[in-house]
PyMOL CGO cylinders between C-alpha atoms (Angstrom):
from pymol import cmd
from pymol.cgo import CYLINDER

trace = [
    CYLINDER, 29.25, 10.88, -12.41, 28.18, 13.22, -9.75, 0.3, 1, 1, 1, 1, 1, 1,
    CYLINDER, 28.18, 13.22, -9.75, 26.83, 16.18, -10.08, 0.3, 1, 1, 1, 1, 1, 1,
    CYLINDER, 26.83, 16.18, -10.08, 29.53, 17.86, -8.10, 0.3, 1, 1, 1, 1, 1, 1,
    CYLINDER, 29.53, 17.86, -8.10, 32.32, 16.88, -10.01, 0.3, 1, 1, 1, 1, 1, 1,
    CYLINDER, 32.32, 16.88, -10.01, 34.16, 18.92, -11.57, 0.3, 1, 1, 1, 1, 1, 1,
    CYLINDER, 34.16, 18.92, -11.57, 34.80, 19.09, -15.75, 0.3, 1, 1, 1, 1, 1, 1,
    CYLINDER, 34.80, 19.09, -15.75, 36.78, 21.05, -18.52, 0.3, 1, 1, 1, 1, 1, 1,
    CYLINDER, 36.78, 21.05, -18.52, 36.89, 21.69, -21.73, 0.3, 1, 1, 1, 1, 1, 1,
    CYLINDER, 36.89, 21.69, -21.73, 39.53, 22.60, -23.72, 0.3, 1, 1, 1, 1, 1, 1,
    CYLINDER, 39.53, 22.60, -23.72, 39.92, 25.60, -26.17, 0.3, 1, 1, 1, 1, 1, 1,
    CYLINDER, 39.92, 25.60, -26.17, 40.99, 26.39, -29.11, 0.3, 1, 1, 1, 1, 1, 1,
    CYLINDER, 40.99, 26.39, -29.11, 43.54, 28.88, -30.40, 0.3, 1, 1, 1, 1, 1, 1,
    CYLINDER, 43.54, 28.88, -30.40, 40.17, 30.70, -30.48, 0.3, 1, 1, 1, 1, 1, 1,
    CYLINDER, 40.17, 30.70, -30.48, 38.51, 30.28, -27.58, 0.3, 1, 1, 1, 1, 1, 1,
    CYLINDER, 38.51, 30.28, -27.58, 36.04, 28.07, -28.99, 0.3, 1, 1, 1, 1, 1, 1,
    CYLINDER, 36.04, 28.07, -28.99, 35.41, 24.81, -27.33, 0.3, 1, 1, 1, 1, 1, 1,
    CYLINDER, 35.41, 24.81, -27.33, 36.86, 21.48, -28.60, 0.3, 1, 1, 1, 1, 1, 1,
    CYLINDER, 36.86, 21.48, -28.60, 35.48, 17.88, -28.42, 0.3, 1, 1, 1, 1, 1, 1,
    CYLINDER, 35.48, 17.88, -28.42, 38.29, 17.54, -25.25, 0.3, 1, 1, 1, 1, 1, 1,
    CYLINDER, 38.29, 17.54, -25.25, 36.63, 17.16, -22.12, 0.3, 1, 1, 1, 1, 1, 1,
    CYLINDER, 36.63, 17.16, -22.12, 38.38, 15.71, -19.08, 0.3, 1, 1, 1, 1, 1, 1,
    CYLINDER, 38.38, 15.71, -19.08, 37.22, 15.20, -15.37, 0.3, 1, 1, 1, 1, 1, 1,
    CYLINDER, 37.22, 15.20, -15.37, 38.56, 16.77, -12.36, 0.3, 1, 1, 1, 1, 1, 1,
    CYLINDER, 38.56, 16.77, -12.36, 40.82, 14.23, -11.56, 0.3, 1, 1, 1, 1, 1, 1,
    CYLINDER, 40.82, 14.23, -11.56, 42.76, 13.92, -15.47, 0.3, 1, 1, 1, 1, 1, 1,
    CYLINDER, 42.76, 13.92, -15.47, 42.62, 17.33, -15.56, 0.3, 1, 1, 1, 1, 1, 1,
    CYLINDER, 42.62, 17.33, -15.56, 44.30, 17.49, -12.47, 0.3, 1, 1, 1, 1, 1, 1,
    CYLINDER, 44.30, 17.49, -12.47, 47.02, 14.99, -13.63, 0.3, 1, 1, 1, 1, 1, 1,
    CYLINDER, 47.02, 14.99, -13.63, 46.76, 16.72, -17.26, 0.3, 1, 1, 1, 1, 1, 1,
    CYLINDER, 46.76, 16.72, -17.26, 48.37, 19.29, -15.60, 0.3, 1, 1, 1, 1, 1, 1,
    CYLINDER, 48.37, 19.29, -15.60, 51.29, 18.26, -13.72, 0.3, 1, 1, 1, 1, 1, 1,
    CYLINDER, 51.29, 18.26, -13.72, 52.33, 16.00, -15.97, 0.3, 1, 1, 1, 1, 1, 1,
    CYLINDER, 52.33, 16.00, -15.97, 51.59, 17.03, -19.50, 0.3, 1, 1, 1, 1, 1, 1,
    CYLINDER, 51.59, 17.03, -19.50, 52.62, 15.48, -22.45, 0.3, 1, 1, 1, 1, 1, 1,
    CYLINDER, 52.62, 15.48, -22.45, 53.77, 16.48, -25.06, 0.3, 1, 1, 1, 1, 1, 1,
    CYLINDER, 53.77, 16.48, -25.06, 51.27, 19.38, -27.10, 0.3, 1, 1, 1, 1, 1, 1,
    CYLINDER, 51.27, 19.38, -27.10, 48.93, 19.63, -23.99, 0.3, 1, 1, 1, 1, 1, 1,
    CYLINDER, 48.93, 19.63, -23.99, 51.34, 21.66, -21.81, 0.3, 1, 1, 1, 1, 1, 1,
    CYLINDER, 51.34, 21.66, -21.81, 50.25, 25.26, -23.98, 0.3, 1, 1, 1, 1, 1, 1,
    CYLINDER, 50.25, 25.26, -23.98, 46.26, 23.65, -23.88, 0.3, 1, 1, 1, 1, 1, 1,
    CYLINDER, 46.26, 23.65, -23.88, 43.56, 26.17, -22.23, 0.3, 1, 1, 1, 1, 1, 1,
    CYLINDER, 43.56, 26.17, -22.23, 40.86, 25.11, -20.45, 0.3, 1, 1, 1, 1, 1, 1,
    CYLINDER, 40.86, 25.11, -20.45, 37.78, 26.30, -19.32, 0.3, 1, 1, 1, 1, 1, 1,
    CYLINDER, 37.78, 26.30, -19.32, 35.74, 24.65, -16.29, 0.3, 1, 1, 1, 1, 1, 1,
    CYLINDER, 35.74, 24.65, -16.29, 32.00, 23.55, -16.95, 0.3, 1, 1, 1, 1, 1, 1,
    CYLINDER, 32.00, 23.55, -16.95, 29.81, 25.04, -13.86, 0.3, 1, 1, 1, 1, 1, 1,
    CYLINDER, 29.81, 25.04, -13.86, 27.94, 22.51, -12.21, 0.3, 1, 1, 1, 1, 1, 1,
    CYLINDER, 27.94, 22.51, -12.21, 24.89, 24.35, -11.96, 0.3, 1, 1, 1, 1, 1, 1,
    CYLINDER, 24.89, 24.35, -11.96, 22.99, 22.23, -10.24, 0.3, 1, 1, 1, 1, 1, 1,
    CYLINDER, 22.99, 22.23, -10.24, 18.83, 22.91, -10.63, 0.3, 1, 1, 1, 1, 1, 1,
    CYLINDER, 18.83, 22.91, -10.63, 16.45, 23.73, -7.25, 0.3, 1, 1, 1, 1, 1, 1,
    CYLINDER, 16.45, 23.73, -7.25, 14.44, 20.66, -7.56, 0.3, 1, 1, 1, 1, 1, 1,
    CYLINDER, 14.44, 20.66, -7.56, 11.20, 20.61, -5.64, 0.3, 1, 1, 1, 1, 1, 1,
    CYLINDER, 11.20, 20.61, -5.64, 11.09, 17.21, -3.97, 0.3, 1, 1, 1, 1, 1, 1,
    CYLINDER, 11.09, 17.21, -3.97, 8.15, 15.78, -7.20, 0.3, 1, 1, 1, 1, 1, 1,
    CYLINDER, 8.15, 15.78, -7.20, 11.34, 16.44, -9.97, 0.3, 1, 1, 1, 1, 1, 1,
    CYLINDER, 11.34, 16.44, -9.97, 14.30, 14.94, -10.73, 0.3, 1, 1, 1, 1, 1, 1,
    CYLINDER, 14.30, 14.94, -10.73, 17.09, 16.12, -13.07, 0.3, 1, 1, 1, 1, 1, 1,
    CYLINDER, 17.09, 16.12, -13.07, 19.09, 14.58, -15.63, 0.3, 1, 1, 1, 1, 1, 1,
    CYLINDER, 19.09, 14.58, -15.63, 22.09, 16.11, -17.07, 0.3, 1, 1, 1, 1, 1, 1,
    CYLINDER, 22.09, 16.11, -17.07, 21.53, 16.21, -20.84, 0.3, 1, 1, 1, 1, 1, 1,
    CYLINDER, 21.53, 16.21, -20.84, 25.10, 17.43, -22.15, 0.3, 1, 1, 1, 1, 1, 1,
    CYLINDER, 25.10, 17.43, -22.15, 27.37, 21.39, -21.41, 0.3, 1, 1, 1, 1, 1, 1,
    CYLINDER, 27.37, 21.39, -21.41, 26.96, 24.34, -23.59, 0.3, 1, 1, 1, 1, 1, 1,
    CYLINDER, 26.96, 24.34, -23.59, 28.40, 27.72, -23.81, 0.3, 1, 1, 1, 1, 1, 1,
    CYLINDER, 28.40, 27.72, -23.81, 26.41, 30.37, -22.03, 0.3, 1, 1, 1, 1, 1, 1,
    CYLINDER, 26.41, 30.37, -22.03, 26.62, 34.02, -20.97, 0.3, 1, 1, 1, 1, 1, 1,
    CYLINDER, 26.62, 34.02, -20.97, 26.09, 34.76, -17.42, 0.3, 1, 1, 1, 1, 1, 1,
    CYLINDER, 26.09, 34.76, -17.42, 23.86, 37.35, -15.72, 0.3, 1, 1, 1, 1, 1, 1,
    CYLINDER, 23.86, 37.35, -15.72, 27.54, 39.76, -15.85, 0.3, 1, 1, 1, 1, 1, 1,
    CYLINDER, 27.54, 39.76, -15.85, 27.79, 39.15, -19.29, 0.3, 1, 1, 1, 1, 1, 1,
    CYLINDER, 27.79, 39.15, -19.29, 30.86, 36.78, -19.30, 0.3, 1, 1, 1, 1, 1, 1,
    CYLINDER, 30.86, 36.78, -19.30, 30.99, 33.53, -21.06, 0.3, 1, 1, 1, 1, 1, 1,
    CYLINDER, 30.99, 33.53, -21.06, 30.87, 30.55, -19.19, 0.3, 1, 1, 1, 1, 1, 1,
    CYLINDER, 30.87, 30.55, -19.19, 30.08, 27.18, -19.67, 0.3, 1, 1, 1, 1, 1, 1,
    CYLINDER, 30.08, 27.18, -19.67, 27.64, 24.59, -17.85, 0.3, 1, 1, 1, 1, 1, 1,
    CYLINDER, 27.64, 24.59, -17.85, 25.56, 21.58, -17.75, 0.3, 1, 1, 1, 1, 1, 1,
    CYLINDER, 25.56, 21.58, -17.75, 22.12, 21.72, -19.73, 0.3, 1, 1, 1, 1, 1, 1,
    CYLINDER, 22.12, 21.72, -19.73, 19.37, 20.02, -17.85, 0.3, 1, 1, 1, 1, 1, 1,
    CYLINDER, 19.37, 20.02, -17.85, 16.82, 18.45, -18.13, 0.3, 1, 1, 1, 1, 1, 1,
    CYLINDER, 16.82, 18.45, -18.13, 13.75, 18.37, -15.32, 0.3, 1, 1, 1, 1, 1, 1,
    CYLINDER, 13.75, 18.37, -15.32, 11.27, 16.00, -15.02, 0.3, 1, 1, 1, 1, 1, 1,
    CYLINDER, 11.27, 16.00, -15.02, 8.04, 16.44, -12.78, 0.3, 1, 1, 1, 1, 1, 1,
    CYLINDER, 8.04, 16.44, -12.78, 6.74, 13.51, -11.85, 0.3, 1, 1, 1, 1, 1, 1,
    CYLINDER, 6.74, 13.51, -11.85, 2.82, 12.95, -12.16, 0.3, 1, 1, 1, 1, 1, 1,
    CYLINDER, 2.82, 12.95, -12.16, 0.15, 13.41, -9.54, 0.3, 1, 1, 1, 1, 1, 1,
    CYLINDER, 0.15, 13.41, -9.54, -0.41, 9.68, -9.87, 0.3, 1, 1, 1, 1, 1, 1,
    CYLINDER, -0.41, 9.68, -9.87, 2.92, 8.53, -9.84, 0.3, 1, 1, 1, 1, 1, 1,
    CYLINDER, 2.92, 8.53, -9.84, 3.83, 11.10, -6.60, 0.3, 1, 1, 1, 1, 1, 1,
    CYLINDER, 3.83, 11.10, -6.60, 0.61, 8.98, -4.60, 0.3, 1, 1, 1, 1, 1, 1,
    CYLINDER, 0.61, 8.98, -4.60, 2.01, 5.90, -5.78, 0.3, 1, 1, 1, 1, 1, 1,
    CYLINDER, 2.01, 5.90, -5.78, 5.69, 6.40, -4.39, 0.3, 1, 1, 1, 1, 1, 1,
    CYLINDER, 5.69, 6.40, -4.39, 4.90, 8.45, -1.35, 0.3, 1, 1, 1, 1, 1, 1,
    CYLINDER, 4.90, 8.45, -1.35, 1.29, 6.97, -0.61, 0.3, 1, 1, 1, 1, 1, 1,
    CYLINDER, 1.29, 6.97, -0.61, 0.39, 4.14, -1.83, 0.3, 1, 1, 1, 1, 1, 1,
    CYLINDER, 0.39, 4.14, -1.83, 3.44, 1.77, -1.57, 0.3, 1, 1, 1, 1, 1, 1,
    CYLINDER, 3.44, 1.77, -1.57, 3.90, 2.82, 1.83, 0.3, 1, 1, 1, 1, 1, 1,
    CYLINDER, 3.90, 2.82, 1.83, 0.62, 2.36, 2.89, 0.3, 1, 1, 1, 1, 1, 1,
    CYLINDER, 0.62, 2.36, 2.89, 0.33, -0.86, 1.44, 0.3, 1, 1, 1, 1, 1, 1,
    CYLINDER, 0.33, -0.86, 1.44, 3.15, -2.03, 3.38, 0.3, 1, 1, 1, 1, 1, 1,
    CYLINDER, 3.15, -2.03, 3.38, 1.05, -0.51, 6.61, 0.3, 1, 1, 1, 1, 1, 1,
    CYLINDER, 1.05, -0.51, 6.61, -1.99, -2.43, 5.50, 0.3, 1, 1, 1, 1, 1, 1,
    CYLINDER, -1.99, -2.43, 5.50, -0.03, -5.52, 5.42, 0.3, 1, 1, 1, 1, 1, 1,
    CYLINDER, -0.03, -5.52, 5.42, 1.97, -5.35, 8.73, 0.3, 1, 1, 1, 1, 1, 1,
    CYLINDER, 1.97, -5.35, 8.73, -1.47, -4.90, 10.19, 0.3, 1, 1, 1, 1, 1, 1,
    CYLINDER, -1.47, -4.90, 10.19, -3.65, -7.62, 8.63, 0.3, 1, 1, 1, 1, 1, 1,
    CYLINDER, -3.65, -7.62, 8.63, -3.50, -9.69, 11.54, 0.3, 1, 1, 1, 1, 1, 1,
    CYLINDER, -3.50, -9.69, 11.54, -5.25, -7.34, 13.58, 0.3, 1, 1, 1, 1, 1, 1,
    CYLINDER, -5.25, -7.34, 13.58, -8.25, -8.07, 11.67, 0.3, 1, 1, 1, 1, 1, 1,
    CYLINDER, -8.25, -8.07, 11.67, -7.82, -11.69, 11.58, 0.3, 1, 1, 1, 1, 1, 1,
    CYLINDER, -7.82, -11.69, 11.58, -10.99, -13.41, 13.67, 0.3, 1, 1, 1, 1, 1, 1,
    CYLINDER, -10.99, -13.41, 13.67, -8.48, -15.50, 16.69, 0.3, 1, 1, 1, 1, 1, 1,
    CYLINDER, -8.48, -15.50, 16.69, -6.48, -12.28, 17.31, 0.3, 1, 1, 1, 1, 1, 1,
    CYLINDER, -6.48, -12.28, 17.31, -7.73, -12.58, 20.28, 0.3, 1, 1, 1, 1, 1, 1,
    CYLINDER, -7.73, -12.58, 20.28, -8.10, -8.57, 20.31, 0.3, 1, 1, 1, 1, 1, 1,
    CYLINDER, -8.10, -8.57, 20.31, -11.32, -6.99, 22.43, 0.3, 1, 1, 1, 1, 1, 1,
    CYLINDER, -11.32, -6.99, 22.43, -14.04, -5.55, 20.39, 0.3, 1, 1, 1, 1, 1, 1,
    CYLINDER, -14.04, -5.55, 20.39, -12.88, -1.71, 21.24, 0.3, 1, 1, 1, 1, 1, 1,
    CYLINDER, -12.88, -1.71, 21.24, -9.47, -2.85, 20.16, 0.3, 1, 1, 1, 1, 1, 1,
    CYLINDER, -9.47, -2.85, 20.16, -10.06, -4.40, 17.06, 0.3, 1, 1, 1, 1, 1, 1,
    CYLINDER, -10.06, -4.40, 17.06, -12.30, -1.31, 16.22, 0.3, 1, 1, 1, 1, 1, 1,
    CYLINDER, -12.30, -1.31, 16.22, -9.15, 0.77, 16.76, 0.3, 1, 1, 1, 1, 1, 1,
    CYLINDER, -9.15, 0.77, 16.76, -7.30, -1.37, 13.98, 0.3, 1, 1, 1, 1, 1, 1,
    CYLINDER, -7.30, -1.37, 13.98, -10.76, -0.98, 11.72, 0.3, 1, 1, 1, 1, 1, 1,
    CYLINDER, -10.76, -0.98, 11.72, -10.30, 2.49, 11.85, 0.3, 1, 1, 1, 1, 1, 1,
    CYLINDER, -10.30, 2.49, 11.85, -6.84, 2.65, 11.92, 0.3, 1, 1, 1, 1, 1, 1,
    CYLINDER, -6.84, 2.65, 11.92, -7.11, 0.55, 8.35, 0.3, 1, 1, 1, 1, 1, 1,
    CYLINDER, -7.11, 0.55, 8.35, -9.91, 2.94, 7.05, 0.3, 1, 1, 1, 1, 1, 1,
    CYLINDER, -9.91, 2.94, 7.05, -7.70, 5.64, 7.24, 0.3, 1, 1, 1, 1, 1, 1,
    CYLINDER, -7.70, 5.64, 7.24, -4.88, 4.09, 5.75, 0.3, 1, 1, 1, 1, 1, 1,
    CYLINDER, -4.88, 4.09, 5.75, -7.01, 3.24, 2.56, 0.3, 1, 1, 1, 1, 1, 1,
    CYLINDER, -7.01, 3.24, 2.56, -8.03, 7.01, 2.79, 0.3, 1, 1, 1, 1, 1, 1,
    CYLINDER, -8.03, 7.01, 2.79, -4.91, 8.29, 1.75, 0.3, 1, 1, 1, 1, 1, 1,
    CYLINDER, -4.91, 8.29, 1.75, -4.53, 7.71, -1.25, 0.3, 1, 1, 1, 1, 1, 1,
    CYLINDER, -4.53, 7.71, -1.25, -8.00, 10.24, -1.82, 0.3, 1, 1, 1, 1, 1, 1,
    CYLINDER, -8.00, 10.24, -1.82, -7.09, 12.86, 0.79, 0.3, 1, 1, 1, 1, 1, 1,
    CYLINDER, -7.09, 12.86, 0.79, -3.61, 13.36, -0.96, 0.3, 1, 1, 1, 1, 1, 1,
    CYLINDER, -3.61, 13.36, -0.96, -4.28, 12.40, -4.79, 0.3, 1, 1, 1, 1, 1, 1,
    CYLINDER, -4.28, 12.40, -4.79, -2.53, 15.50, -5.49, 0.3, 1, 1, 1, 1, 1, 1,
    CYLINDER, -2.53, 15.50, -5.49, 0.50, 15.43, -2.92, 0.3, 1, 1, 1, 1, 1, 1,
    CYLINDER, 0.50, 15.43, -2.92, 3.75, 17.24, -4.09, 0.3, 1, 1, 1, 1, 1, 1,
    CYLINDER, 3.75, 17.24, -4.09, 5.94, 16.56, -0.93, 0.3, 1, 1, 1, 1, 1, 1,
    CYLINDER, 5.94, 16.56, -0.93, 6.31, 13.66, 0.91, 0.3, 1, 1, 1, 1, 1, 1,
    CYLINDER, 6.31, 13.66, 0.91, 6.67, 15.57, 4.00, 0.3, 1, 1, 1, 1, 1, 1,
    CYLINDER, 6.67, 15.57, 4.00, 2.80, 17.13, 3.61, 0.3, 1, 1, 1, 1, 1, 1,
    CYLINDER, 2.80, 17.13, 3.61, 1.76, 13.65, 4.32, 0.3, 1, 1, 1, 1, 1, 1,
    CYLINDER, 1.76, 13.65, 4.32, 0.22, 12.81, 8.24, 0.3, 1, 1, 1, 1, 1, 1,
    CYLINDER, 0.22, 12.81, 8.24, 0.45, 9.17, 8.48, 0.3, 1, 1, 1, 1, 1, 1,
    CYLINDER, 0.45, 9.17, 8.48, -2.50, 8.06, 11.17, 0.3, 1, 1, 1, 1, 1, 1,
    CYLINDER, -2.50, 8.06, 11.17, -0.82, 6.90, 14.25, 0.3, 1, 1, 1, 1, 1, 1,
    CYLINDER, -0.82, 6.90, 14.25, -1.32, 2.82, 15.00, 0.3, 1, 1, 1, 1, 1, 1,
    CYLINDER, -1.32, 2.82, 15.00, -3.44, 1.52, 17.81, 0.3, 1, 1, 1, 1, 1, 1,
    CYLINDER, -3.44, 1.52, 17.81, -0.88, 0.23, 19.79, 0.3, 1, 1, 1, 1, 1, 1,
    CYLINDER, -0.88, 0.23, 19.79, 1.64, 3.32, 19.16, 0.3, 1, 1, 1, 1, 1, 1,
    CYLINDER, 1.64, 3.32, 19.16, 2.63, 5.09, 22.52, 0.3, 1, 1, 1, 1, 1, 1,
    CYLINDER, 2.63, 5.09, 22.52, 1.67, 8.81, 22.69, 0.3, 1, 1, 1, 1, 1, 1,
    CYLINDER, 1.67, 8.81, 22.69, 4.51, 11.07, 22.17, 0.3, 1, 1, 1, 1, 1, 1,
    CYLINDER, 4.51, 11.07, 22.17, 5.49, 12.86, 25.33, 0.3, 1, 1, 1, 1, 1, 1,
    CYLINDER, 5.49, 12.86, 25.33, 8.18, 15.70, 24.63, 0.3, 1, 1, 1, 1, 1, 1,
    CYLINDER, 8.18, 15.70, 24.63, 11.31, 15.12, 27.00, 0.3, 1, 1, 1, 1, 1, 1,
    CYLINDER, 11.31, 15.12, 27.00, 11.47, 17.02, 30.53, 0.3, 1, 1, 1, 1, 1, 1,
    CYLINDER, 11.47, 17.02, 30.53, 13.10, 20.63, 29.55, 0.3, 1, 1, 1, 1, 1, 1,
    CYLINDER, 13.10, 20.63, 29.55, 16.64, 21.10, 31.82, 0.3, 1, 1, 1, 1, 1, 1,
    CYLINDER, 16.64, 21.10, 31.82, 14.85, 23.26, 33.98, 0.3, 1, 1, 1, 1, 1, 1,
    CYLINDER, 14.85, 23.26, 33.98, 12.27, 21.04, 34.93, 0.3, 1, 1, 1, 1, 1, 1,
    CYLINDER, 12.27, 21.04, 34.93, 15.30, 18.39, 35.66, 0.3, 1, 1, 1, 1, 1, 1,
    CYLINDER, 15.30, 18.39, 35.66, 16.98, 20.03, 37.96, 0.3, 1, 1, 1, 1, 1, 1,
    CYLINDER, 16.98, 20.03, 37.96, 15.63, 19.57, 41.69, 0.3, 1, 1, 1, 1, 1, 1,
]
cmd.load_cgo(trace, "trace")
């Protein structure tokens, strides 16, 4: 079920919502081919209303209810629920699984017939240190994008692209 699909409800002879509630697609065919008793049937779309989410929440759709809207009109959406996830559990998905993964990919460089210089392997020592840092420096991270991952030893330095400008001779 997506959260961009489409839903409806049907009413009663009131108004009032019924127990019928059909996705965008059977509506769809509800209503070029009805059968028999549907064809007089009103029905009412349920709003998607998707929640802003920061990127530490996630939202699950708990059931649709009748509401009014800011113009005073009835409407119908989805009820949500939001969960925020936990300091801890926002350093263990963005932080610590990832940098566990680092740690490993580089254990080699601290292995003693790596065959690495002094100055080098001191690179990879620090390089390490700060990977095991972190998980301290963002215990209370909210965004994965807030996180600077310390560049490896043996990473080029970035050089930004000659502009067009400078291209042409």
């Amino acid at each position: 079920m997506s959260d961009l699909d489409f839903y409806y409800v049907c009413l009663d002879e009131d108004g009032e919502p019924t127990d019928i509630v059909l996705h965008q697609d059977n509506h769809a065919n509800i209503i070029k081919d009805a059968p028999a008793g549907w064809e007089d049937k009103v029905w009412a779309a349920i709003l998607p209303n998707v929640p802003d989410l920061k990127p530490n929440q996630r939202a699950e759709r708990k059931g649709w209810s009748a509401k009014t809207d800011e113009n005073d009109v009835r409407i119908f959406s989805w009820d949500w629920e939001i969960e925020t996830f936990s300091p801890e559990m926002c350093v263990d998905m963005w932080v610590r699984v990832p940098r566990n993964q680092l740690l490993a990919a580089s254990d080699w460089s601290v292995l003693t017939d790596n065959q690495l210089t002094t100055a080098t392997k001191n690179k990879w020592k620090t390089y390490r240190q700060e990977l095991r840092d972190l998980t301290t420096v963002y215990a209370e991270v909210e965004d994965p994008a807030d996180i600077v991952w310390p560049k490896r030893p043996d990473e080029p330095d970035y050089v930004d692209p000659p502009s067009e400008e400078e291209g042409e001779g």
